[in-house]
N, CA, C and O of each residue as an XYZ file, in Angstrom:
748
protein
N      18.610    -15.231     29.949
C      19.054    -14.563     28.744
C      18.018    -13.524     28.353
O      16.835    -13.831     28.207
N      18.408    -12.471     28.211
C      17.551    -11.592     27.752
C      17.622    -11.162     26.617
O      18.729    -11.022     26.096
N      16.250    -10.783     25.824
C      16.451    -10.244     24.627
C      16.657     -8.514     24.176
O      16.271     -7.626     24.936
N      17.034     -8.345     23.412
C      17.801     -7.026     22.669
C      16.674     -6.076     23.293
O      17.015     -5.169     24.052
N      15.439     -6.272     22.998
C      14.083     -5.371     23.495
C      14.675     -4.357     25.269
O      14.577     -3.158     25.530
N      15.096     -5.210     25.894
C      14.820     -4.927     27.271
C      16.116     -3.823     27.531
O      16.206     -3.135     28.547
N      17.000     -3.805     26.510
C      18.128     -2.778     26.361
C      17.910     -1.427     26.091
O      18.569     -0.595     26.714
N      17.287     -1.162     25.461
C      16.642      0.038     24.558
C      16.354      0.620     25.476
O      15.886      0.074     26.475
N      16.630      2.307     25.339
C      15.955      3.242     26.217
C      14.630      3.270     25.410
O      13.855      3.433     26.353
N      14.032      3.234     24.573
C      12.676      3.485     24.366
C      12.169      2.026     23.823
O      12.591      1.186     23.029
N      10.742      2.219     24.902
C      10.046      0.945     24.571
C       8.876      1.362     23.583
O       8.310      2.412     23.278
N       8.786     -0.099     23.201
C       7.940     -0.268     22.035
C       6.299     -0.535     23.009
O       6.166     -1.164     24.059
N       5.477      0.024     22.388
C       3.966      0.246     23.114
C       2.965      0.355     22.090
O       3.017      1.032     21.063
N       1.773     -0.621     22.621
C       1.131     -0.664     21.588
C       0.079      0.676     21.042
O      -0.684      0.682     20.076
N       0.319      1.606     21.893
C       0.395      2.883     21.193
C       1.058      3.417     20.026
O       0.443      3.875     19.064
N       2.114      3.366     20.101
C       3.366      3.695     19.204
C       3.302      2.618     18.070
O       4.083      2.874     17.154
N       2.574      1.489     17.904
C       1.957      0.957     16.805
C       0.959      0.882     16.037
O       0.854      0.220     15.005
N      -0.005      1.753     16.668
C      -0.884      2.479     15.908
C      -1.162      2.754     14.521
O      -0.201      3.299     13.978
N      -2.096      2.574     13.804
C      -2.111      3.073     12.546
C      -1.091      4.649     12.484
O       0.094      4.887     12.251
N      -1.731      5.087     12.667
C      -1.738      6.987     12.686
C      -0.632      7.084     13.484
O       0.123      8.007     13.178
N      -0.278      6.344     14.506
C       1.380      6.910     14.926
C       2.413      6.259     13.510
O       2.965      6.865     12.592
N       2.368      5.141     13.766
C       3.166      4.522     11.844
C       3.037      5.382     11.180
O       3.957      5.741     10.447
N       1.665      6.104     11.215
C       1.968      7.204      9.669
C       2.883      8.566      9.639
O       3.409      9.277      8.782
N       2.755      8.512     11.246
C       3.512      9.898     11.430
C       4.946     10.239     11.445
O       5.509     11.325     11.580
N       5.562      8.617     11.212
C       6.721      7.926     11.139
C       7.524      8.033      9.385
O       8.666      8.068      8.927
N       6.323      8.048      8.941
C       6.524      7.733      7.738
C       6.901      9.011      6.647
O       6.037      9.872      6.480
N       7.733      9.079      6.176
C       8.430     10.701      5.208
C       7.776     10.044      3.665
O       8.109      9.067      2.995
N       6.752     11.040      3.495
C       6.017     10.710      2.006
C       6.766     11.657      1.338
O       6.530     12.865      1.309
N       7.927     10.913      0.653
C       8.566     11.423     -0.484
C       8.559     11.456     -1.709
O       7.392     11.276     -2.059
N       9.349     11.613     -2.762
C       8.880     11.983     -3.799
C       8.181     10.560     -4.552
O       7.789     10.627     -5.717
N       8.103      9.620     -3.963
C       7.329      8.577     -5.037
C       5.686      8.891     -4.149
O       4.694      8.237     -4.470
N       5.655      9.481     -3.538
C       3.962      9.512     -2.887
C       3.529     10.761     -3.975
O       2.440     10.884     -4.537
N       4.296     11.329     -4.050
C       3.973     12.723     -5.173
C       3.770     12.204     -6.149
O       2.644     11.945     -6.574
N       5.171     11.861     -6.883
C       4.786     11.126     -8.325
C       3.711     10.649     -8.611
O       3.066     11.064     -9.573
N       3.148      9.317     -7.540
C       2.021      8.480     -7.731
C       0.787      9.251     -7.898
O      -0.125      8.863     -8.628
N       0.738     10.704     -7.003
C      -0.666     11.246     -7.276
C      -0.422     12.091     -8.097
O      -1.359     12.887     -8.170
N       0.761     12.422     -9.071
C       0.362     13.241    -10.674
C       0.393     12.250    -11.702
O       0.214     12.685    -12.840
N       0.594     10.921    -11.563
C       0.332     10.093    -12.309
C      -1.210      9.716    -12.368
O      -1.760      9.498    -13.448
N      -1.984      9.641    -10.967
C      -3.016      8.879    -10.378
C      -3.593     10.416    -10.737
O      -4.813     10.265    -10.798
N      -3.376     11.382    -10.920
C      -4.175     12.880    -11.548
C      -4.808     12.657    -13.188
O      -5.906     12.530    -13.728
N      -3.182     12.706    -13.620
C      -3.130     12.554    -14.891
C      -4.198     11.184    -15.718
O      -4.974     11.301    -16.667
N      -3.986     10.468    -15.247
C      -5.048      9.148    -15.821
C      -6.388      9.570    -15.139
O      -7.361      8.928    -15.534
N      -6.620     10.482    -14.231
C      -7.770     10.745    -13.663
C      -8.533     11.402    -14.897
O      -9.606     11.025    -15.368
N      -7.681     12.549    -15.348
C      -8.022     13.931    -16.109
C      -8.430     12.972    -17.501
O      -9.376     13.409    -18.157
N      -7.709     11.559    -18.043
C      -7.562     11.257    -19.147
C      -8.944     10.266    -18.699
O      -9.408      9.902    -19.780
N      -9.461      9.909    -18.014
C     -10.564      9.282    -17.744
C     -11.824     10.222    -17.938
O     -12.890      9.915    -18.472
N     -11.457     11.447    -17.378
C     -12.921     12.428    -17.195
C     -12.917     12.661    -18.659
O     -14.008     12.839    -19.201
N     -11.963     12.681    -19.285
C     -12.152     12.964    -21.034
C     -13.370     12.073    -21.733
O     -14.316     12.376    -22.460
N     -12.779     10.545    -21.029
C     -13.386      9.668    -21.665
C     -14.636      9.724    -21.774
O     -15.285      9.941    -22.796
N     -15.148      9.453    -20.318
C     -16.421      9.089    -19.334
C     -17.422      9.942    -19.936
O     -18.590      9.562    -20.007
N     -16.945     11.383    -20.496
C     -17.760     12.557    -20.311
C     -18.737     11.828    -21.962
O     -19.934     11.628    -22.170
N     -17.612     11.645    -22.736
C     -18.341     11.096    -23.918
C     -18.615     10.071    -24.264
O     -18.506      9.774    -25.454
N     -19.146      9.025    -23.162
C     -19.616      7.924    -23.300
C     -21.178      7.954    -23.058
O     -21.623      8.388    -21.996
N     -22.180      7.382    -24.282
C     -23.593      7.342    -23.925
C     -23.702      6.258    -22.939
O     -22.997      5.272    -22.726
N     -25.232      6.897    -22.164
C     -25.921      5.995    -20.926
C     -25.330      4.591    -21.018
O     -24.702      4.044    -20.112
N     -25.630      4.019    -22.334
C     -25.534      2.221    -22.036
C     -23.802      1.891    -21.938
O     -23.456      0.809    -21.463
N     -23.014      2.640    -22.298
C     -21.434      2.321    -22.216
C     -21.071      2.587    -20.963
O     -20.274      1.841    -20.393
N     -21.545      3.580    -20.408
C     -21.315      3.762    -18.725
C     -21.958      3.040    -18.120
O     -21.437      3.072    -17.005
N     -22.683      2.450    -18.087
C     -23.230      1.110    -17.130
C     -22.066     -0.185    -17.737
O     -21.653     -0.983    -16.895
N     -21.578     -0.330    -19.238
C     -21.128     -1.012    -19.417
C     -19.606     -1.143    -18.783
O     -18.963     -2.156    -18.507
N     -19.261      0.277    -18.651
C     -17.864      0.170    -18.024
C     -18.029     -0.265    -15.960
O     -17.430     -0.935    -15.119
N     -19.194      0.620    -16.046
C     -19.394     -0.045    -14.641
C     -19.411     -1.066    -14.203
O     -18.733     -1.342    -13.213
N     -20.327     -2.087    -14.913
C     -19.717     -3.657    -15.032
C     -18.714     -4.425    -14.989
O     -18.558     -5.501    -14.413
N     -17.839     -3.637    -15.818
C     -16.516     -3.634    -16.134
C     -15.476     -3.583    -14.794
O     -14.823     -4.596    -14.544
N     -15.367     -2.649    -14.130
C     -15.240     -2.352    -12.824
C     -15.264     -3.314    -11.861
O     -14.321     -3.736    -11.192
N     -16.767     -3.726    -11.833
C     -17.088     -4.644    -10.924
C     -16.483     -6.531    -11.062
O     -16.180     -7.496    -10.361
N     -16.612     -6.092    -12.494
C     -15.984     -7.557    -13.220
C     -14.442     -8.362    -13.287
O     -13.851     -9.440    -13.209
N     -14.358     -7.270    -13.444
C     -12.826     -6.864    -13.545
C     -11.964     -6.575    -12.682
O     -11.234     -7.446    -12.208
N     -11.895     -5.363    -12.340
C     -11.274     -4.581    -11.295
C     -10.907     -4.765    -10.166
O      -9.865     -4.563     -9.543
N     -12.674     -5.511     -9.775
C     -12.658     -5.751     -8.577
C     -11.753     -7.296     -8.163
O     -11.297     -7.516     -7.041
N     -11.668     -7.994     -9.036
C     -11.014     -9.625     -8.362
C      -9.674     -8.902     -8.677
O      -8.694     -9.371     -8.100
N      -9.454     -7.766     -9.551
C      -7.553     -7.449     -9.671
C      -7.429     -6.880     -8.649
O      -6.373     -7.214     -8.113
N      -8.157     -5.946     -7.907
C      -7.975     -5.028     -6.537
C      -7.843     -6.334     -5.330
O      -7.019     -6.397     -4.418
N      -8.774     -7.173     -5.616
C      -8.679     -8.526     -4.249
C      -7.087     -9.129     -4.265
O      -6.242     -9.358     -3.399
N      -7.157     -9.245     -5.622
C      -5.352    -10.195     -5.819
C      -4.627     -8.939     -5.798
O      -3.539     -9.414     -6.124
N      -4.453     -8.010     -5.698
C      -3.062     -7.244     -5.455
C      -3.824     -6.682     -3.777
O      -2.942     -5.950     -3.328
N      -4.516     -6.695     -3.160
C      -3.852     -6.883     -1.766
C      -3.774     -8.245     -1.312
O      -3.182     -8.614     -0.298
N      -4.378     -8.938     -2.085
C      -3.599    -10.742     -1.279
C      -2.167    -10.544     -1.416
O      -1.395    -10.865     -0.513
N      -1.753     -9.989     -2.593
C      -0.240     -9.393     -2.890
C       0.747     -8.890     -1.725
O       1.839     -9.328     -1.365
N      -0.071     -7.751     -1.239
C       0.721     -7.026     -0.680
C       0.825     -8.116      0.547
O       1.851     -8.233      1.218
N      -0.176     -8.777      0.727
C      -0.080     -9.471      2.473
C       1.027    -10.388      1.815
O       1.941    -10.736      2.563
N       1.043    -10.660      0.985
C       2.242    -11.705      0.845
C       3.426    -11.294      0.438
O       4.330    -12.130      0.435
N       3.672    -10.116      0.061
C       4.883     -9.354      0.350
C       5.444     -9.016      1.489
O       6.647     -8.965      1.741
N       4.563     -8.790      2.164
C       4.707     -8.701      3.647
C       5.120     -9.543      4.525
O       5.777     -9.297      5.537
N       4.553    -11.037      3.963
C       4.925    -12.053      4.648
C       6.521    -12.645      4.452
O       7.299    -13.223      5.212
N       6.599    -12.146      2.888
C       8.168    -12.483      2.393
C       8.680    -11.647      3.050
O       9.719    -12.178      3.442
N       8.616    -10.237      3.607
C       9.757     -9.340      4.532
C       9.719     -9.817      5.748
O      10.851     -9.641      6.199
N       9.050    -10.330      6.553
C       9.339    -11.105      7.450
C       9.858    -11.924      7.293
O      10.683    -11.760      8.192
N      10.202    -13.054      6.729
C      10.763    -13.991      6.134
C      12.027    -13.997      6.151
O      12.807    -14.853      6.568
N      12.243    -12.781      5.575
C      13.868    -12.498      5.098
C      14.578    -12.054      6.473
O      15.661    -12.534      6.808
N      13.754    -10.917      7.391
C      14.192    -10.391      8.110
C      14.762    -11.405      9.227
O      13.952    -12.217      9.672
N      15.928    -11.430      9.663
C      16.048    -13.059     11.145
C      16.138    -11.236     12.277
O      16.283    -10.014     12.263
N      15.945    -12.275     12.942
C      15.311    -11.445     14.442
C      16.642    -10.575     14.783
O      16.304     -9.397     14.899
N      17.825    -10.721     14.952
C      18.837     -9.628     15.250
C      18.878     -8.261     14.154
O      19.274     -7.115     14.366
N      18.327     -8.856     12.962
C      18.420     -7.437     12.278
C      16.658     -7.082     12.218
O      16.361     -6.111     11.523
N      15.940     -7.548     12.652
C      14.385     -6.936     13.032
C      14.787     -6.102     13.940
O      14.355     -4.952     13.859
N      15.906     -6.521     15.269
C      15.880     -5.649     16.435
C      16.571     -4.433     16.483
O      16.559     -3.450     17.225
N      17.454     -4.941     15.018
C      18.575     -3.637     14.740
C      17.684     -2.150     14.001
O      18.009     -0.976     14.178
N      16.608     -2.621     13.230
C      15.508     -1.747     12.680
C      14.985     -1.258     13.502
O      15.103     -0.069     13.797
N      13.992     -2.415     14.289
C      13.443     -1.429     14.999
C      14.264     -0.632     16.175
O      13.683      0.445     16.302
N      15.261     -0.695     17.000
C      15.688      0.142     17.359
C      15.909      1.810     16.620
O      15.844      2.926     17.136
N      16.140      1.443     15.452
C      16.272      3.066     14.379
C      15.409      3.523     13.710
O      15.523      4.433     12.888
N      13.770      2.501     14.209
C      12.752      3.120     13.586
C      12.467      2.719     12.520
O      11.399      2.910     11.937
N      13.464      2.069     12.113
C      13.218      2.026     10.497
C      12.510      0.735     10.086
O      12.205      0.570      8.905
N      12.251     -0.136     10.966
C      10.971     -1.114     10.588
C       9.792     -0.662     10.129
O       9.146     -1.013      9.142
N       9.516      0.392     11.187
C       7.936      0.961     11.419
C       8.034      1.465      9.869
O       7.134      1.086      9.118
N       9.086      2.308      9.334
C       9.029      3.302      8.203
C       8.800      1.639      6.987
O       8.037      1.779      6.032
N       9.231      0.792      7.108
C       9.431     -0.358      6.527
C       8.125     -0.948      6.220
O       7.657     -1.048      5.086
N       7.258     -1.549      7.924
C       5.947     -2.148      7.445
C       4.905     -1.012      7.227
O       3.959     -1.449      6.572
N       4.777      0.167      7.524
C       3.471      0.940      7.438
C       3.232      0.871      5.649
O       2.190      0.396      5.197
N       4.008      1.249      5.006
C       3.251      1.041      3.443
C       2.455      0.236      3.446
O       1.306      0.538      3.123
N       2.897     -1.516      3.934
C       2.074     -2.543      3.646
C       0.564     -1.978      4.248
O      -0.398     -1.869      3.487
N       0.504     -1.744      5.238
C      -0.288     -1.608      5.866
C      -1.445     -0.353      5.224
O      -2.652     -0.567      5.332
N      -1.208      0.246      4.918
C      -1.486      1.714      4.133
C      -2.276      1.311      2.642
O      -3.446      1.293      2.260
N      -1.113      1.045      2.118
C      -1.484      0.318      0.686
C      -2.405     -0.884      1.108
O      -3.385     -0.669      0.395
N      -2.690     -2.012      1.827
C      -3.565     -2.846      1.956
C      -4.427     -1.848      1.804
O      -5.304     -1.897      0.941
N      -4.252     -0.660      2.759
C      -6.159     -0.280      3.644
C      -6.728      0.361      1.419
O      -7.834      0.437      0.884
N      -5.443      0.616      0.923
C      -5.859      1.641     -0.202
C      -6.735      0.550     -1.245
O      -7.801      0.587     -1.861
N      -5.749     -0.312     -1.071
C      -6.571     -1.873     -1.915
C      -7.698     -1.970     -1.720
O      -8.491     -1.877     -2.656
N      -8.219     -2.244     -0.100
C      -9.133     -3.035      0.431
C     -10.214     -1.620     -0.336
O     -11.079     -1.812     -1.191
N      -9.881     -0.409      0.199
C     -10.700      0.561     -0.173
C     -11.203      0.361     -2.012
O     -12.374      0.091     -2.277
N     -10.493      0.481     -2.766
C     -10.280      0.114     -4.141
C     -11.801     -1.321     -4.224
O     -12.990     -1.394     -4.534
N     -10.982     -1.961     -3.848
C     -11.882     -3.468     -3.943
C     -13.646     -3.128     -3.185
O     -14.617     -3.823     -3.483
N     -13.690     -2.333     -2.530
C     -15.351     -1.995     -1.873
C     -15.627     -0.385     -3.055
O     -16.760     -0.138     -3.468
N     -14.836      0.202     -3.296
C     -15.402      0.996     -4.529
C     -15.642      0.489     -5.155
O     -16.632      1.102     -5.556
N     -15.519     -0.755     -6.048
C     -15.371     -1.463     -7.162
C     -16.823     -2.228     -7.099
O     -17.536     -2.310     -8.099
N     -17.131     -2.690     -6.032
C     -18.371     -3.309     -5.549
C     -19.442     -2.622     -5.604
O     -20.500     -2.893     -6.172
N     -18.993     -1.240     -4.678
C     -20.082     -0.519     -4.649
C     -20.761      0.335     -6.063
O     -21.884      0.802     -6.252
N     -19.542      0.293     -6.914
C     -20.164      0.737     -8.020
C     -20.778     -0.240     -8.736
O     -21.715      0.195     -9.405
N     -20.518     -1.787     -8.864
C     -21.330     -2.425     -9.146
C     -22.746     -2.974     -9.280
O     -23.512     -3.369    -10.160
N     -22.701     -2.784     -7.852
C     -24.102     -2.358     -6.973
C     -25.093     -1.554     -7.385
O     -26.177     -1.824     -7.903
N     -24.483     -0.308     -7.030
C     -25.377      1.286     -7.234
C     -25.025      1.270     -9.002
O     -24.894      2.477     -9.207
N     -24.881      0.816     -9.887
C     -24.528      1.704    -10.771
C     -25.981      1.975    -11.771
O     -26.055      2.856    -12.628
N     -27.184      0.902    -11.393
C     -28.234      1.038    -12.238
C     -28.858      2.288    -11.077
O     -29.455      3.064    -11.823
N     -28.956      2.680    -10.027
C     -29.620      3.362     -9.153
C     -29.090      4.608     -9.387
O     -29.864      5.564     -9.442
N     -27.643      4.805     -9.569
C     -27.069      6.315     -9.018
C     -27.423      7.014    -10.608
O     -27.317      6.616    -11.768
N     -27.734      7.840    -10.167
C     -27.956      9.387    -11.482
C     -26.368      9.137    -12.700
O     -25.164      9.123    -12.444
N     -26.895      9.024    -13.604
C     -25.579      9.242    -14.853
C     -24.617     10.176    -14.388
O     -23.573      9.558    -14.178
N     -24.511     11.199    -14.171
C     -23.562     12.416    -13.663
C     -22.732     11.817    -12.415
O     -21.511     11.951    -12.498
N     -23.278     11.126    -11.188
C     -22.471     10.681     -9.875
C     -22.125      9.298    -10.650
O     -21.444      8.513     -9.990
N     -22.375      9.022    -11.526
C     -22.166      7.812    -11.869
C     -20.110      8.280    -12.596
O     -18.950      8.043    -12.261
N     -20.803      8.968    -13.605
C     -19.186      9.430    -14.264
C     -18.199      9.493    -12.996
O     -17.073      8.998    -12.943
N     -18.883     10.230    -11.961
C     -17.243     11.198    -10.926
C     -17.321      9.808    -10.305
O     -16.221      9.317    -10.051
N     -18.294      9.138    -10.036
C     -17.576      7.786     -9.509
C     -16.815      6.998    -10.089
O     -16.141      6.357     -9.283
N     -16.570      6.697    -11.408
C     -15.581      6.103    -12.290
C     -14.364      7.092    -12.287
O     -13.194      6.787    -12.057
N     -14.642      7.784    -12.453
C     -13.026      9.033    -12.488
C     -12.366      8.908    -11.221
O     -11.296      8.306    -11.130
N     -12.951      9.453    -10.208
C     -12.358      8.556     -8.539
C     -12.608      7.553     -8.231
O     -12.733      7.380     -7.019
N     -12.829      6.275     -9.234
C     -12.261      5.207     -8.631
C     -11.180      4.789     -9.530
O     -10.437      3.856     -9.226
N     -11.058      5.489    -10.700
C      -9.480      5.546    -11.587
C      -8.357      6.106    -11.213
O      -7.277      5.658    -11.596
N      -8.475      7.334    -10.282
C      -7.945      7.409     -9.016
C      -7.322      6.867     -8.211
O      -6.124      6.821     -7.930
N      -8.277      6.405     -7.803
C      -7.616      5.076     -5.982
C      -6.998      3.887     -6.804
O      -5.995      3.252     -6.477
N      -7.667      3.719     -7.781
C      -6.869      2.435     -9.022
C      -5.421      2.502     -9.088
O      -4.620      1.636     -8.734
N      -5.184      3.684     -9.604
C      -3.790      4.015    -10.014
C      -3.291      4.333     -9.213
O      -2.065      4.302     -9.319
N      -3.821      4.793     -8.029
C      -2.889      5.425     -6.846
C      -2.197      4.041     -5.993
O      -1.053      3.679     -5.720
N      -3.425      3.572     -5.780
C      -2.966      1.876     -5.136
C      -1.803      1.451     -5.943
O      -0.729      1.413     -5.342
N      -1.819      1.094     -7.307
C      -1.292      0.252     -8.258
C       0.021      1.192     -8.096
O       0.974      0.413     -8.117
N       0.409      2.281     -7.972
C       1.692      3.218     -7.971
C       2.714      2.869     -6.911
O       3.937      2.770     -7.012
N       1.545      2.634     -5.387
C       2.800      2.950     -4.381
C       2.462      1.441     -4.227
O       2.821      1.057     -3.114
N       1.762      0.231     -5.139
C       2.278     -1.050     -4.437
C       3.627     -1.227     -5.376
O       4.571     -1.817     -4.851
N       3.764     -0.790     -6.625
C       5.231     -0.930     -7.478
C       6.526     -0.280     -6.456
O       7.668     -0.735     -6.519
N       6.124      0.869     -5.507
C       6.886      1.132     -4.728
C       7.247      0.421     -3.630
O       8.337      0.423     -3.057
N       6.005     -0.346     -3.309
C       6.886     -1.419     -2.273
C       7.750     -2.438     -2.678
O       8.159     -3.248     -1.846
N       8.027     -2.490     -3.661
C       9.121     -3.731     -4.096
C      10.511     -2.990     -3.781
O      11.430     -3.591     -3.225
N      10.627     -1.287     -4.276
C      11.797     -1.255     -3.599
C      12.138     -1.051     -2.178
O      13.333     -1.194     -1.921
N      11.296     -0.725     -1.122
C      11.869     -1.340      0.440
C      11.611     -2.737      0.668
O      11.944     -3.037      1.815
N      10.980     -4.047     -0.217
C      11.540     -5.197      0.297
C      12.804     -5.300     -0.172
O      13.718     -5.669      0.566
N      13.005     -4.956     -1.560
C      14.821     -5.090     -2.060
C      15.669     -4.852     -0.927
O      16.541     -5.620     -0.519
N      15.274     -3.441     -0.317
C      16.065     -2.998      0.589
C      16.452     -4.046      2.184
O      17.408     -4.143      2.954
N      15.609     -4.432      2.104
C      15.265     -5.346      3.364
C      15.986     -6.304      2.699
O      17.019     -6.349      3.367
N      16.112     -7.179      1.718
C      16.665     -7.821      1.330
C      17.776     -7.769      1.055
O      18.321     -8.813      0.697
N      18.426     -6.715      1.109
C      20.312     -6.681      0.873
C      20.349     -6.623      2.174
O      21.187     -7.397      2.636
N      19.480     -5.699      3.356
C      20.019     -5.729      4.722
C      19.966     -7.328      5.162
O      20.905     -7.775      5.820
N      19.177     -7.936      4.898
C      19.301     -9.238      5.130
C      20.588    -10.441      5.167
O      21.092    -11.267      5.928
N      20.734     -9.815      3.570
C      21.511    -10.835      3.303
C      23.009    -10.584      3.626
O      23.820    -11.491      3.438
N      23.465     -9.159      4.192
C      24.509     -8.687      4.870
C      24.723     -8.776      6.491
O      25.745     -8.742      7.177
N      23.097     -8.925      6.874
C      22.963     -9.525      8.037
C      23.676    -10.311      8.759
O      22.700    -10.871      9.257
N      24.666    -10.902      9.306
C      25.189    -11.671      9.791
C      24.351    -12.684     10.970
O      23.817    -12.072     11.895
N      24.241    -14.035     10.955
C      23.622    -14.306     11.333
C      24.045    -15.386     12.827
O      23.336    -15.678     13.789
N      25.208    -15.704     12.563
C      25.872    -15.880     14.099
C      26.000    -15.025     15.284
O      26.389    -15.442     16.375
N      25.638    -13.740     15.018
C      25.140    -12.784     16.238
C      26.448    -12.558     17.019
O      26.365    -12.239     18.206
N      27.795    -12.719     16.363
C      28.783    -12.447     17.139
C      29.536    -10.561     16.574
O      30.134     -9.715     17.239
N      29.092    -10.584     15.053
C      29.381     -9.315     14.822
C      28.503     -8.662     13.827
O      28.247     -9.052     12.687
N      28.120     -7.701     14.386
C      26.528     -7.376     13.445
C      27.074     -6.033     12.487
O      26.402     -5.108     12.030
N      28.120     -6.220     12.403
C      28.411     -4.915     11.436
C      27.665     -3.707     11.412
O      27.748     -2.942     10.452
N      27.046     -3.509     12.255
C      26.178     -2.290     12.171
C      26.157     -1.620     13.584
O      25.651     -2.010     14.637
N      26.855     -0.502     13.282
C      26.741      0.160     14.879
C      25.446      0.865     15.275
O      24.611      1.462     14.597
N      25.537      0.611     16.593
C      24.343      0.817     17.112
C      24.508      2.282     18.146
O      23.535      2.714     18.765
């Protein structure tokens, strides 16, 4: 018995799973925009702040950051891996094979993957400003809080966006047919 894989004129290679090939897969549409004039806008409303905060409040927010921020940046990519794990979940293997044949898995898992790396990034800014924040000069200190309000909001934007391609995965699912005798979906 063979599986659906060995049908396909194009094979799957672990080239073609690549970070950077996934990305090239991927159509950043208008919620990748949105997220960075939102992730602007709270930027611009941060540099307002930052600019007029004395020495001891900017170490205090830096703290803050590190205190804070950083265990919310750890739990929203434990998040995303476990969103991830629920789309697998949902997905049963005839309609995984029906995706990936049309590509549209890859367009499916790369967010997770993307948004983790934006988290993980988020969560080592958060540290590192913790770290450096009695060492670094007041001035690199501000643009480091403003870009890491940034990657904050930018992360936090397109992980609200991954809830709608698991939805999506989730109606394909549940229309899925799972006796494998008629897959409603032409191929």
């Amino acid at each position: 018995m063979s599986s659906g894989f060995n049908k396909r004129d194009e094979k799957v290679s672990v080239e073609s799973l690549s970070f950077w090939s996934l990305v090239r897969l991927m159509e950043f549409g208008n919620f990748f925009k949105l997220s960075f004039l939102i992730s602007l806008v709270v930027s611009l409303l941060t540099l307002a702040v930052v600019r007029e905060l004395p020495e001891g409040s900017l170490e205090d927010v830096s703290k803050y950051i590190g205190n804070v921020c950083a265990p919310i940046s750890g739990t929203l990519l434990g998040i995303v891996i476990a969103g991830l794990a629920i789309l697998t979940a949902l997905s049963n293997g005839g309609l995984m094979q029906v995706l990936l044949k049309r590509k549209l898995l890859q367009r499916l898992l790369i967010p997770f993957w993307l948004i983790s790396c934006f988290w993980a990034l988020t969560l080592g800014s958060a540290i590192i400003l913790y770290i450096l924040s009695w060492i670094l000069p007041l001035e690199i200190t501000r643009w480091y809080i403003i870009g890491y309000s940034f990657l904050f909001t930018y992360s936090l934007c397109l992980t609200v966006s991954l809830v709608g391609g698991t939805i999506q995965v989730g109606v394909l699912a549940a229309e899925f047919p799972t006796d494998g005798n008629d897959t409603g979906y032409s191929e």
